[in-house]
mmCIF entry with sequence, helices, sheets and N, C-alpha, C, O atoms, coordinates in Angstrom:
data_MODEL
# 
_entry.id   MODEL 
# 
_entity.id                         1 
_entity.type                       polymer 
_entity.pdbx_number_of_molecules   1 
# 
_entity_poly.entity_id                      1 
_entity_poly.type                           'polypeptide(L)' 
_entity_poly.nstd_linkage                   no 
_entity_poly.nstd_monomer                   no 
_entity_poly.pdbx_seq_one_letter_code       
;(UNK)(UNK)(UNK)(UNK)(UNK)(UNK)(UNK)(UNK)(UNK)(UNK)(UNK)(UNK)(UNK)(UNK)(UNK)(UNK)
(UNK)(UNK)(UNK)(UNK)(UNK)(UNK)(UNK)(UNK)(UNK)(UNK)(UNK)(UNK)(UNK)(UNK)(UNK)(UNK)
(UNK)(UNK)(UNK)(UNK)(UNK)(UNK)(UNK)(UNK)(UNK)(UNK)(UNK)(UNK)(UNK)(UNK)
;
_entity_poly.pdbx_seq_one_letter_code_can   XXXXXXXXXXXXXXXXXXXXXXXXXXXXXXXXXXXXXXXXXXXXXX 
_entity_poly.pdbx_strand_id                 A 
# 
loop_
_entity_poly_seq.entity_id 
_entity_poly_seq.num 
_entity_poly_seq.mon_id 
_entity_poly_seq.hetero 
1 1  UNK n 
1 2  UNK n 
1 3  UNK n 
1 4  UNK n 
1 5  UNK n 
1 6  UNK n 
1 7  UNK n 
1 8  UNK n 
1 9  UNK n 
1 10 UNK n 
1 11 UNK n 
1 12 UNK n 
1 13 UNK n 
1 14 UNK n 
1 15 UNK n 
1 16 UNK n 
1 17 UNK n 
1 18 UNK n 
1 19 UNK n 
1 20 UNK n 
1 21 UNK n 
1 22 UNK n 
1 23 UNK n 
1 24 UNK n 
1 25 UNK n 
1 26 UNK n 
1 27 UNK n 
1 28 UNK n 
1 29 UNK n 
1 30 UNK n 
1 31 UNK n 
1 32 UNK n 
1 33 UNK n 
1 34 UNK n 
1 35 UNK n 
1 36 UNK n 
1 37 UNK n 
1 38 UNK n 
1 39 UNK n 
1 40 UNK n 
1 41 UNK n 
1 42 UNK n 
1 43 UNK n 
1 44 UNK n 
1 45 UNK n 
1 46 UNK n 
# 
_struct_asym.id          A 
_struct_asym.entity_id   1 
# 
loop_
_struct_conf.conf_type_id 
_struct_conf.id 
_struct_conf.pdbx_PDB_helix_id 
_struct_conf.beg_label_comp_id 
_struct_conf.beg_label_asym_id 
_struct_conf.beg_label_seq_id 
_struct_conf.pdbx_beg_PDB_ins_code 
_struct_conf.end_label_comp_id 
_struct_conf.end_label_asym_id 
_struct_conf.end_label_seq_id 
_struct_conf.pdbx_end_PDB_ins_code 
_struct_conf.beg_auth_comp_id 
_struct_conf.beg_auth_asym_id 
_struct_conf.beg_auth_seq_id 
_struct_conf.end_auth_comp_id 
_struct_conf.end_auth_asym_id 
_struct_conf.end_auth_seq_id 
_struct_conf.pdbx_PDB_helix_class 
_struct_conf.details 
_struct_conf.pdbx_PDB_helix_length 
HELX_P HELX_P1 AA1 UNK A 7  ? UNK A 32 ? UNK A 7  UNK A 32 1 ? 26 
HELX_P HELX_P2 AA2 UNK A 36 ? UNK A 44 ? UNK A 36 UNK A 44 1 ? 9  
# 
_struct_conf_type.id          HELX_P 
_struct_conf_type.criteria    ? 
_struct_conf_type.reference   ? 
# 
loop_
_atom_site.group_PDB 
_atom_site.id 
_atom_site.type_symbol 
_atom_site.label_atom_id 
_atom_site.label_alt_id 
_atom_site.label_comp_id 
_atom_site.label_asym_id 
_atom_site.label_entity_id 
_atom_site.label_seq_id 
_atom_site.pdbx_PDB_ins_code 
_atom_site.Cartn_x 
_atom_site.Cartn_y 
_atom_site.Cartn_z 
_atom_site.occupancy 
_atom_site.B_iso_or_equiv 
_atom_site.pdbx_formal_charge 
_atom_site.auth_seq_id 
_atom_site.auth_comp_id 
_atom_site.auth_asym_id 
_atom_site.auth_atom_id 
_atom_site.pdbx_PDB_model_num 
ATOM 1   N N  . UNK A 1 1  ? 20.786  32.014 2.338   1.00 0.00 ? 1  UNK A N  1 
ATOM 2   C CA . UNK A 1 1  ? 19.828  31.144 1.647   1.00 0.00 ? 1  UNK A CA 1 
ATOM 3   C C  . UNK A 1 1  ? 19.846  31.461 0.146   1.00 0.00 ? 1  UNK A C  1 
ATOM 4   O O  . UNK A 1 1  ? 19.781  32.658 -0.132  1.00 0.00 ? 1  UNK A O  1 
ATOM 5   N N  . UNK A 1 2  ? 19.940  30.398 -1.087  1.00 0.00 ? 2  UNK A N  1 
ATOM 6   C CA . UNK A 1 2  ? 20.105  30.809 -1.859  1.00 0.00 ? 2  UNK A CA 1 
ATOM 7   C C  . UNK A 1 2  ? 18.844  30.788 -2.479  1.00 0.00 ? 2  UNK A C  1 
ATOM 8   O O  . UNK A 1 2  ? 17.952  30.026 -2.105  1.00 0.00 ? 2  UNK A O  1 
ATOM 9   N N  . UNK A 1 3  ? 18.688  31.804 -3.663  1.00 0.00 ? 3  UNK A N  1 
ATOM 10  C CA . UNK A 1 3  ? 17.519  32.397 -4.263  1.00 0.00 ? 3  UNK A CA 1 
ATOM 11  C C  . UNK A 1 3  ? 17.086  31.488 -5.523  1.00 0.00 ? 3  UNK A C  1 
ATOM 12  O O  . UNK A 1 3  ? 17.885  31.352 -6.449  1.00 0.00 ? 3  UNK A O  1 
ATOM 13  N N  . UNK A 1 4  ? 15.883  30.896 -5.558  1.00 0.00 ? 4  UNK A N  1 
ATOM 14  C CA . UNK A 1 4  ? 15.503  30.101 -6.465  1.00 0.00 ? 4  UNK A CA 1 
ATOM 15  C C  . UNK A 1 4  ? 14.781  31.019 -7.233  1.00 0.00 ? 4  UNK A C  1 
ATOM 16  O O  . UNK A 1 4  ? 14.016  31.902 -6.844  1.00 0.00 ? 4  UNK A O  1 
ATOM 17  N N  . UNK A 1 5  ? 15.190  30.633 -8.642  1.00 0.00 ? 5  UNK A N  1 
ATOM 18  C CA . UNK A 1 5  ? 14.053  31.349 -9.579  1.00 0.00 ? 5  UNK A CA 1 
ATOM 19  C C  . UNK A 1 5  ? 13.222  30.457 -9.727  1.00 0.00 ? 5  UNK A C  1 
ATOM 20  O O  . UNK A 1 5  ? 13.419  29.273 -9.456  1.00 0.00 ? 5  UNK A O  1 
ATOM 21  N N  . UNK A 1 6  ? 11.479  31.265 -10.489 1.00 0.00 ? 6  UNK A N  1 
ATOM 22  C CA . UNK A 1 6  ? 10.549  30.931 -9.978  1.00 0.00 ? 6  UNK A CA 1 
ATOM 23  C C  . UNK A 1 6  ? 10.319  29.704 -11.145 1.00 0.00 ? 6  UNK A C  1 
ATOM 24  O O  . UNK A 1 6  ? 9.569   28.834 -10.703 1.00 0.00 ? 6  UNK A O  1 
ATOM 25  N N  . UNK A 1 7  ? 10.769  29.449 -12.463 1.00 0.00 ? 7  UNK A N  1 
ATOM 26  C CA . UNK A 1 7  ? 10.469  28.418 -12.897 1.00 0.00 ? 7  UNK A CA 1 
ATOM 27  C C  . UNK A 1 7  ? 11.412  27.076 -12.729 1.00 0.00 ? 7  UNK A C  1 
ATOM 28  O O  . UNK A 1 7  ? 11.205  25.947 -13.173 1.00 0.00 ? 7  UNK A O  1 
ATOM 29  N N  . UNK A 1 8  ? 12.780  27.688 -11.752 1.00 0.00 ? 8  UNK A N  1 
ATOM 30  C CA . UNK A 1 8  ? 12.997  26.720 -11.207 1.00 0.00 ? 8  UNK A CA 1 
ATOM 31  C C  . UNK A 1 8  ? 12.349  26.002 -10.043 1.00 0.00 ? 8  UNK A C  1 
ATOM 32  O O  . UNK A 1 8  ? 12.640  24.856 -9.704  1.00 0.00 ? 8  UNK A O  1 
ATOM 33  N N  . UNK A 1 9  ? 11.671  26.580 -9.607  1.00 0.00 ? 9  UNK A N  1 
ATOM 34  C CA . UNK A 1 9  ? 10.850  26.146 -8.305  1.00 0.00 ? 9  UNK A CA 1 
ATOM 35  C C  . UNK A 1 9  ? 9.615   25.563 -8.925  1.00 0.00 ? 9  UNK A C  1 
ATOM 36  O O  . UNK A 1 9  ? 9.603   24.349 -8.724  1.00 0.00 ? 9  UNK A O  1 
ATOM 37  N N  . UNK A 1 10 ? 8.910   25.841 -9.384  1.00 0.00 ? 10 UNK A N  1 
ATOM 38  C CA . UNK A 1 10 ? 7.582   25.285 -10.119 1.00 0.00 ? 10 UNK A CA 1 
ATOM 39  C C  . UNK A 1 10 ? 7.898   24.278 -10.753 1.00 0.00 ? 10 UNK A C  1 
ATOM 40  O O  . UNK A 1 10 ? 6.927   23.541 -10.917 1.00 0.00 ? 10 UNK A O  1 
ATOM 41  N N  . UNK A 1 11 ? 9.366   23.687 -11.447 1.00 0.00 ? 11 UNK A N  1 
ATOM 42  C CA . UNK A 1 11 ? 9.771   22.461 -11.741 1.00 0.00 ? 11 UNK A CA 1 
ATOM 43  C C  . UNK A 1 11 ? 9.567   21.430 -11.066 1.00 0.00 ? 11 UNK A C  1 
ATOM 44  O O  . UNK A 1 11 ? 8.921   20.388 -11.182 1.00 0.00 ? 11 UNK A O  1 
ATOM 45  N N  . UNK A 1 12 ? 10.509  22.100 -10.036 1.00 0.00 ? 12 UNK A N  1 
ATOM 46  C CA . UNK A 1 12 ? 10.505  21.353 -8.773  1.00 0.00 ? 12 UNK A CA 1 
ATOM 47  C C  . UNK A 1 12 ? 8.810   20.635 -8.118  1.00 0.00 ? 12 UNK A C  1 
ATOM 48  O O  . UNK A 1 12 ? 8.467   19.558 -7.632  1.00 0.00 ? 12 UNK A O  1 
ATOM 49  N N  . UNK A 1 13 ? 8.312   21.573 -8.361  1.00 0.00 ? 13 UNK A N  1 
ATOM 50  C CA . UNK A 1 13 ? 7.269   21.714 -7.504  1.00 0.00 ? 13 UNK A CA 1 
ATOM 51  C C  . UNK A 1 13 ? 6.260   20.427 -8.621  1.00 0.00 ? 13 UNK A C  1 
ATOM 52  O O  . UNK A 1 13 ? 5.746   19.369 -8.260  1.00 0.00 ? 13 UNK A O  1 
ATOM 53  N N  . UNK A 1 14 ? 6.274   20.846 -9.532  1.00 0.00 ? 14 UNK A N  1 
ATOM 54  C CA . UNK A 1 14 ? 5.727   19.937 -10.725 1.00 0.00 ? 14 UNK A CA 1 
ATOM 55  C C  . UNK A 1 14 ? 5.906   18.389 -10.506 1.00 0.00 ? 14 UNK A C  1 
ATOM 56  O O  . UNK A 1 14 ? 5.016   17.539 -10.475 1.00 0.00 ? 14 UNK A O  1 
ATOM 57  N N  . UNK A 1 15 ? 7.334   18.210 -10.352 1.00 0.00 ? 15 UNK A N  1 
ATOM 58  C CA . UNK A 1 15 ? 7.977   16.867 -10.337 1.00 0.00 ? 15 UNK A CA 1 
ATOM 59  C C  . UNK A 1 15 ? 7.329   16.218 -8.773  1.00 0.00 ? 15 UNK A C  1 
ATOM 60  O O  . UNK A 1 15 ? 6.450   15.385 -8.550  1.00 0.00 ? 15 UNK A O  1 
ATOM 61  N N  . UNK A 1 16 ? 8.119   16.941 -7.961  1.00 0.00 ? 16 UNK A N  1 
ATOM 62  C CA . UNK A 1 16 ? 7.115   16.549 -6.448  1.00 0.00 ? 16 UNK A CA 1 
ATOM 63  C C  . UNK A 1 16 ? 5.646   15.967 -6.225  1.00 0.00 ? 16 UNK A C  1 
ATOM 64  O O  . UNK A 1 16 ? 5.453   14.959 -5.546  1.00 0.00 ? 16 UNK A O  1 
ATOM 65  N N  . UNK A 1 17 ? 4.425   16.824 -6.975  1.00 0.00 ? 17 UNK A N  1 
ATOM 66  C CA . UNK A 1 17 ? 3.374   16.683 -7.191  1.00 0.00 ? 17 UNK A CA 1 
ATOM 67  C C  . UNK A 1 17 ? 3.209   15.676 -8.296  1.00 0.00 ? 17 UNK A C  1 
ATOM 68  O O  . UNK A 1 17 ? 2.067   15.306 -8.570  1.00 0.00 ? 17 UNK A O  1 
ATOM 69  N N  . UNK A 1 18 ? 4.106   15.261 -8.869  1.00 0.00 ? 18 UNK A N  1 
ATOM 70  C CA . UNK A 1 18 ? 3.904   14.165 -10.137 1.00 0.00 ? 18 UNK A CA 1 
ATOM 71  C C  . UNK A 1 18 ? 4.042   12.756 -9.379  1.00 0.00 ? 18 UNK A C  1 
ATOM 72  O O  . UNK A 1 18 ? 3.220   11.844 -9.463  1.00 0.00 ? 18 UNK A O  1 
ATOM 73  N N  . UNK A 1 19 ? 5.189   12.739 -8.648  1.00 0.00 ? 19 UNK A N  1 
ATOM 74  C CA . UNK A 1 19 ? 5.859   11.825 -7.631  1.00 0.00 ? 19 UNK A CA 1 
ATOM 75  C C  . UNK A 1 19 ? 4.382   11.427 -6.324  1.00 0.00 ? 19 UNK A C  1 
ATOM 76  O O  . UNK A 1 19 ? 4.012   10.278 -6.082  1.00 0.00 ? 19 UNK A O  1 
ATOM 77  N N  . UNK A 1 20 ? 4.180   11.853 -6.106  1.00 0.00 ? 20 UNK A N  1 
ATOM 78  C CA . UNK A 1 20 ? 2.763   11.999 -5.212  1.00 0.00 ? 20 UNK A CA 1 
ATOM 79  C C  . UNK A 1 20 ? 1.916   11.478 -5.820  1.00 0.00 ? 20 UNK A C  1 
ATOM 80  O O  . UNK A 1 20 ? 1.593   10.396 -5.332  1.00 0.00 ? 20 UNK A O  1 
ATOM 81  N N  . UNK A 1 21 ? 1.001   11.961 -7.328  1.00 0.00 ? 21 UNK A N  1 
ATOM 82  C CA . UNK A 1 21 ? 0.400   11.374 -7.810  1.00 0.00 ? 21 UNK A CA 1 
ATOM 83  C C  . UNK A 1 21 ? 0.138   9.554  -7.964  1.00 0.00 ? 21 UNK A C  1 
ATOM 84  O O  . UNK A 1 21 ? -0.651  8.684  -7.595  1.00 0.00 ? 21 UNK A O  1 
ATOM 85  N N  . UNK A 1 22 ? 1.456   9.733  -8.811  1.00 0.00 ? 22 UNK A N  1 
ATOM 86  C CA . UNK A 1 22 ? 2.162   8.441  -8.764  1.00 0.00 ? 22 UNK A CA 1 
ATOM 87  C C  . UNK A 1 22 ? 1.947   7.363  -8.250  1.00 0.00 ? 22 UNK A C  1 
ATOM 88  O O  . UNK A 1 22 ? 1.571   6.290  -8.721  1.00 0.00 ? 22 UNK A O  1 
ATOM 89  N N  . UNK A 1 23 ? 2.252   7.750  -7.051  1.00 0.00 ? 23 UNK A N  1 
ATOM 90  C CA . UNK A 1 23 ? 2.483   7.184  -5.459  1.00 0.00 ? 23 UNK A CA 1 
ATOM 91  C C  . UNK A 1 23 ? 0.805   6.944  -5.161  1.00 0.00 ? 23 UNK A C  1 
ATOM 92  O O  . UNK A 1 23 ? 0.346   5.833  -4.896  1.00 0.00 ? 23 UNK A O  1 
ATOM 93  N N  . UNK A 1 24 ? 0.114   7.985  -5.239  1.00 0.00 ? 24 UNK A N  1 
ATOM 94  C CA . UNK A 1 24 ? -1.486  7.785  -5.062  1.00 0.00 ? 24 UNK A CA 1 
ATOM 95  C C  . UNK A 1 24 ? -2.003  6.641  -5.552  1.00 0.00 ? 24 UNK A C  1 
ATOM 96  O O  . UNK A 1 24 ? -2.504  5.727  -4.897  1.00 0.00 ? 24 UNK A O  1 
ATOM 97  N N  . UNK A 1 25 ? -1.807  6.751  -7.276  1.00 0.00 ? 25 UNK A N  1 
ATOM 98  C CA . UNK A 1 25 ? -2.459  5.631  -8.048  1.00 0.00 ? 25 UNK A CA 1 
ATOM 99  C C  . UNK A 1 25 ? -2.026  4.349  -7.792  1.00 0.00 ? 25 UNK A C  1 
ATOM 100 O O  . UNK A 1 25 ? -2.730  3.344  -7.697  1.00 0.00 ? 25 UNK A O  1 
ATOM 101 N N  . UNK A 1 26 ? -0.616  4.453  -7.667  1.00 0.00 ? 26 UNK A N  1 
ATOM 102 C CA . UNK A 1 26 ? -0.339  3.129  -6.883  1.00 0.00 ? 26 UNK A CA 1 
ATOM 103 C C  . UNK A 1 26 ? -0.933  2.408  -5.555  1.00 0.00 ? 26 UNK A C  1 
ATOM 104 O O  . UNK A 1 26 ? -1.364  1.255  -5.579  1.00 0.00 ? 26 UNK A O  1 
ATOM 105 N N  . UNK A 1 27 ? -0.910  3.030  -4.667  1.00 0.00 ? 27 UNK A N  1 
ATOM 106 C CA . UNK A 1 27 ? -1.895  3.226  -3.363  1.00 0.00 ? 27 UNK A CA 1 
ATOM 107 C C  . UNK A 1 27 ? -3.095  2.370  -4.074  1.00 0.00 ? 27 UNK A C  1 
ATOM 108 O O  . UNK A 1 27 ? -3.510  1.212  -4.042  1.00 0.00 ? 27 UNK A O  1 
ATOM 109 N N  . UNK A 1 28 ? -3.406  3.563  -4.717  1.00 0.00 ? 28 UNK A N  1 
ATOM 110 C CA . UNK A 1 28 ? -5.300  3.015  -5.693  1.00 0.00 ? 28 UNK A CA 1 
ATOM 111 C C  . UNK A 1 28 ? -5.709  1.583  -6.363  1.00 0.00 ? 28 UNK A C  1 
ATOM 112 O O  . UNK A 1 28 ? -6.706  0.887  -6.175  1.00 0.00 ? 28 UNK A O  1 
ATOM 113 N N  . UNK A 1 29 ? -4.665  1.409  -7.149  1.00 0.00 ? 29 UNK A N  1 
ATOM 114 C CA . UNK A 1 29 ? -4.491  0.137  -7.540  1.00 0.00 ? 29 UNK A CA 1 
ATOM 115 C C  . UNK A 1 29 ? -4.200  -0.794 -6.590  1.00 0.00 ? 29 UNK A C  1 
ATOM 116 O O  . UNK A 1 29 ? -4.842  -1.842 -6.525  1.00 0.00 ? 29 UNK A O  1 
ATOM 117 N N  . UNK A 1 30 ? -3.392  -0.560 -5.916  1.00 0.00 ? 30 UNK A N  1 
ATOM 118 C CA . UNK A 1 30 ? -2.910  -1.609 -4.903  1.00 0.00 ? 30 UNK A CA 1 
ATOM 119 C C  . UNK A 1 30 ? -4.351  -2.262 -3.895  1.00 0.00 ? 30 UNK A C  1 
ATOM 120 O O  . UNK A 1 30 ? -4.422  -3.452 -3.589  1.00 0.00 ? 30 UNK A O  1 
ATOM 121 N N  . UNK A 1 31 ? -5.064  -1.561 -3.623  1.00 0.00 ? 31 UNK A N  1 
ATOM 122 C CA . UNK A 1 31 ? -6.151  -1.332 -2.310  1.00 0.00 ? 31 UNK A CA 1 
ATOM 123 C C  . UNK A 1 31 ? -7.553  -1.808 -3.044  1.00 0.00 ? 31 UNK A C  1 
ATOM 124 O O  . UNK A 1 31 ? -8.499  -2.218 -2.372  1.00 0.00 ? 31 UNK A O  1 
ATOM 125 N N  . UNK A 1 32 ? -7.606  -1.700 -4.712  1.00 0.00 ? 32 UNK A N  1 
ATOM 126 C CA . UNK A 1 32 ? -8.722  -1.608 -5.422  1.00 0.00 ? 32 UNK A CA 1 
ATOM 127 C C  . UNK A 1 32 ? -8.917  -2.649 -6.563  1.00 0.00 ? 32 UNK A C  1 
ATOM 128 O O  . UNK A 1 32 ? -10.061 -2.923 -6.925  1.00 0.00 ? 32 UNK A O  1 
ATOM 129 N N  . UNK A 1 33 ? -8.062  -3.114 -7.018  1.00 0.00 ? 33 UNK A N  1 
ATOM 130 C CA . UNK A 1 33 ? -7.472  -3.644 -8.068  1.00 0.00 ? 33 UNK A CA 1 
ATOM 131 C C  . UNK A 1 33 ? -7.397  -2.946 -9.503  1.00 0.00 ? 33 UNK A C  1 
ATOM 132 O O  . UNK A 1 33 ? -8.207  -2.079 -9.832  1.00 0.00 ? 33 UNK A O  1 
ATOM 133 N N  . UNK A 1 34 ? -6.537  -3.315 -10.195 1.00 0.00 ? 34 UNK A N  1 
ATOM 134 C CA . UNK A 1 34 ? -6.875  -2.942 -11.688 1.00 0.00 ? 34 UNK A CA 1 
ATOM 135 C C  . UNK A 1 34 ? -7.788  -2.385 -12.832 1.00 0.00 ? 34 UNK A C  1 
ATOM 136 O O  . UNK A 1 34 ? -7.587  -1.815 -13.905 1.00 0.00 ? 34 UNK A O  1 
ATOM 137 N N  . UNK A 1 35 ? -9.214  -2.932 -11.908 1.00 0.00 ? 35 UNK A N  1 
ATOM 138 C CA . UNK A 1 35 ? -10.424 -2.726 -12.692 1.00 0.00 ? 35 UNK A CA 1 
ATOM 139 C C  . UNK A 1 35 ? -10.916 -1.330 -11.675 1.00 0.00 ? 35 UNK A C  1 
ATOM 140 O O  . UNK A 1 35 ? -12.075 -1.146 -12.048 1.00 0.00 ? 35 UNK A O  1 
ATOM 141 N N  . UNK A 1 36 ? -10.667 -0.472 -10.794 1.00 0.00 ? 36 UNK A N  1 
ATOM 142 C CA . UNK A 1 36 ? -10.567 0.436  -10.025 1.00 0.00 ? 36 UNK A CA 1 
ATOM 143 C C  . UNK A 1 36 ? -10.840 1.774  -10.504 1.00 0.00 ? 36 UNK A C  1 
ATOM 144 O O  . UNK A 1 36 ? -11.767 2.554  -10.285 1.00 0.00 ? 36 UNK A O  1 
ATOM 145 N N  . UNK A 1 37 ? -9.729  1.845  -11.257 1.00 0.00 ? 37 UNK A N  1 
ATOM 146 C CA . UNK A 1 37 ? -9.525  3.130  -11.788 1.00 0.00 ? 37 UNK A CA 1 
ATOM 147 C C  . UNK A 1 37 ? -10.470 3.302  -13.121 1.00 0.00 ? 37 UNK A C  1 
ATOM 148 O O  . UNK A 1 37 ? -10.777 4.459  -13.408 1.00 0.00 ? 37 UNK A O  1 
ATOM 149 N N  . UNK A 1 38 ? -10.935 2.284  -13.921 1.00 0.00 ? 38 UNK A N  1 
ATOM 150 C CA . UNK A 1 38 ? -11.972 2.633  -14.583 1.00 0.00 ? 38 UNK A CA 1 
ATOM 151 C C  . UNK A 1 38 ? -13.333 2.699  -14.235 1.00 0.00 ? 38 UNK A C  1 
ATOM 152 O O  . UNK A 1 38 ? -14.170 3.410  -14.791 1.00 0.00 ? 38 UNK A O  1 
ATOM 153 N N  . UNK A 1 39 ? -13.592 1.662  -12.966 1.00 0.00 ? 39 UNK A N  1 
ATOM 154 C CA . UNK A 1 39 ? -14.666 2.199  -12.357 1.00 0.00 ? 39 UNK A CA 1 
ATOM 155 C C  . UNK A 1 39 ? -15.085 3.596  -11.733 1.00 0.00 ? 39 UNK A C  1 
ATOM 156 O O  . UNK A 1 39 ? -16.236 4.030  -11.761 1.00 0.00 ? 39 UNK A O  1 
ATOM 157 N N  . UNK A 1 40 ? -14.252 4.089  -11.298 1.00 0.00 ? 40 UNK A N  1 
ATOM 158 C CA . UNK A 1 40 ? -14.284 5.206  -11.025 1.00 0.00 ? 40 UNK A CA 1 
ATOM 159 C C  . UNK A 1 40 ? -14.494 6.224  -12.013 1.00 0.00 ? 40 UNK A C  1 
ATOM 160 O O  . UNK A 1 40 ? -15.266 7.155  -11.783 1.00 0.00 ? 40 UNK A O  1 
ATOM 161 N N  . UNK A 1 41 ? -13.762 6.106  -13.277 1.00 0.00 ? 41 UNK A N  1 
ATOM 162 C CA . UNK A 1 41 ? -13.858 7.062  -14.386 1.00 0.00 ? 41 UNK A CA 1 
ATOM 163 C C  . UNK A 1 41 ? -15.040 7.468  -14.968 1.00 0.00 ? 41 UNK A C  1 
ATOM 164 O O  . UNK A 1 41 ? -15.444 8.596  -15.251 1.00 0.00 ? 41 UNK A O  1 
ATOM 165 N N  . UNK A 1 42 ? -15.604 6.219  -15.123 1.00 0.00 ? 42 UNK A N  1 
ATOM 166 C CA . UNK A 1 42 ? -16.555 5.655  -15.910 1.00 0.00 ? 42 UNK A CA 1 
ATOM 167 C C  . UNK A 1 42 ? -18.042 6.229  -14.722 1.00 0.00 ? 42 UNK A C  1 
ATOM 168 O O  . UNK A 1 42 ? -19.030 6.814  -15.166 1.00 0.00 ? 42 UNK A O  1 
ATOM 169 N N  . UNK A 1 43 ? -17.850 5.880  -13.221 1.00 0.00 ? 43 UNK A N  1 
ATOM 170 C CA . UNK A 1 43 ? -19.606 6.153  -12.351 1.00 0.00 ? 43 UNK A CA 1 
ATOM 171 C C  . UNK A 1 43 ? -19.515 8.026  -12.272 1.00 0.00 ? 43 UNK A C  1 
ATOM 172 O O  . UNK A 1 43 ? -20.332 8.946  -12.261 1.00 0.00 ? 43 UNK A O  1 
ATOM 173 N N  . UNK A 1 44 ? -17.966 7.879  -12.229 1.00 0.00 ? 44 UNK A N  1 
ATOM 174 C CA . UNK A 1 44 ? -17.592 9.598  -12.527 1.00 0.00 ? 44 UNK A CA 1 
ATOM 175 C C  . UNK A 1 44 ? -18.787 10.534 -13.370 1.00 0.00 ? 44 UNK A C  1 
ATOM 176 O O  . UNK A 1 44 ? -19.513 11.318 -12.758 1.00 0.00 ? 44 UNK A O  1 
ATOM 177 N N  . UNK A 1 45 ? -18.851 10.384 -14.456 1.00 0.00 ? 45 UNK A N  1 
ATOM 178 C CA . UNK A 1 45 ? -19.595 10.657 -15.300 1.00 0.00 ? 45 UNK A CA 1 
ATOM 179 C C  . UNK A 1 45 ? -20.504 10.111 -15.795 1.00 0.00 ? 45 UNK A C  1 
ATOM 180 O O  . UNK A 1 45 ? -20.826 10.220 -16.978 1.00 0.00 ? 45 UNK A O  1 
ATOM 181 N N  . UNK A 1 46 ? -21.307 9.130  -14.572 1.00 0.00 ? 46 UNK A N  1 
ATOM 182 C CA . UNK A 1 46 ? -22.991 8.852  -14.975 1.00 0.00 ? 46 UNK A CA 1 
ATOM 183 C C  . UNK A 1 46 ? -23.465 9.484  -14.274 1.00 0.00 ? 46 UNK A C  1 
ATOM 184 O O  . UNK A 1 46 ? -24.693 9.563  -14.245 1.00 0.00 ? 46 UNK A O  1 
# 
């Protein structure tokens, strides 16, 4: 098995979790519409 160094792995790991995100907000938007994600931002912090 070959040996990953560790900021090669946390790259990795970065990009993965970015890709996911991504993928979430899309999800979010898709299910919520456009005006979604600022509603949320916005009752967030009342």
């Amino acid at each position: 098995m070959a040996r990953i160094s560790t900021d090669e792995s946390s790259r990795v790991y970065r990009m993965f979790l970015r890709r996911i995100h991504r993928w979430t907000q899309r999800q979010i938007d898709w299910l919520e519409g456009p005006d979604a994600a600022e509603d949320t931002f916005t009752s967030f912090f009342k």
